[in-house]
N, C-alpha and C positions, 0 to 999 in steps of 0.2 A: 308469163306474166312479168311484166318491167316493172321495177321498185323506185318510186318517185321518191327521191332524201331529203326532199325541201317541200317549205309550203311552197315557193314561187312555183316548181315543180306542179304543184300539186290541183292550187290553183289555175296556173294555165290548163293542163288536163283536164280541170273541168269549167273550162269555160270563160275563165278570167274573174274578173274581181264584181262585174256586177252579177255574173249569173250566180257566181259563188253567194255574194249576197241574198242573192233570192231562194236560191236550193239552205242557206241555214237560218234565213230569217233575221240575218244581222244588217247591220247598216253596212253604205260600201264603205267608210271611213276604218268601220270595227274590221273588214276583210283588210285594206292596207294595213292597218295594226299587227294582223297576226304575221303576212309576210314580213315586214319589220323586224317582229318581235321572234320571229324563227319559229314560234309554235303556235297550236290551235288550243281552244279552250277544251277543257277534257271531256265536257256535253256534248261536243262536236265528233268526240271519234266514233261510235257505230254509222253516225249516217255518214260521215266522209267515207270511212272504209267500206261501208257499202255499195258506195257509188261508186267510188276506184274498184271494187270488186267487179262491177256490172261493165267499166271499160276497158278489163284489163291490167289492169293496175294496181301494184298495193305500197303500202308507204311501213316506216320503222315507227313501233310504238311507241319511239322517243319520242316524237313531235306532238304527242299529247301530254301533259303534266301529269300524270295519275298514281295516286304514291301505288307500290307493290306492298303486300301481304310478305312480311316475313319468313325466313327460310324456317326461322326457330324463334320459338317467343320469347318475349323479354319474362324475366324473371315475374315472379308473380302476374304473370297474364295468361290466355291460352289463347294458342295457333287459330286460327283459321279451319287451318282441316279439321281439328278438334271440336270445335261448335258446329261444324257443317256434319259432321257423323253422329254429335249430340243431339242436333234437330232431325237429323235422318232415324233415328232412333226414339223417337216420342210418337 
C-alpha cells in the first residue's frame, strides 16, 4: 500500500479535481481550495480513505483537521474512555 502525503497526491490518485468533485459532492472551485489549503475537510476523511483504501493507497491523518480525544483529562472533566465504559455499563 503507497502512502499519498499530499492532497495534490491524493487528488491526482483519484481522478483529479473534477472527478474528486463529483466522488464528495463539492464544487470544483471547493477541491482546488483544499489542494491550496494543504488539507481536506474532516467530513471528507472516511470516504477519501475509503476510496484510497479500494486503490491502494492510504494518506496521514494529518491532512484532516480533527481534534484528538486526550491522553488524560483535563482537570474536572472525564476522559473519553471513561464515558465510553460508563455507557458500556448502563
Amino acid at each position: 500500500m503507497t502512502t499519498l502525503r499530499t492532497t495534490s497526491d491524493i487528488i491526482n490518485a483519484l481522478g483529479g479535481i473534477e472527478t474528486m468533485a463529483e466522488l464528495t459532492g463539492t464544487s470544483v472551485n471547493g477541491v482546488y481550495n483544499w489542494r491550496a489549503g494543504k488539507q481536506f475537510p474532516a467530513d471528507t476523511y472516511r470516504l477519501l480513505k475509503d476510496a484510497l483504501e479500494e486503490i491502494g493507497h492510504d494518506a496521514p491523518d494529518t491532512l484532516w483537521p480533527m481534534r484528538q480525544a486526550p491522553k488524560k483529562a483535563a482537570k474536572g472533566t472525564v476522559s473519553a474512555a471513561k464515558l465510553l465504559r460508563r455507557a458500556a455499563a448502563q
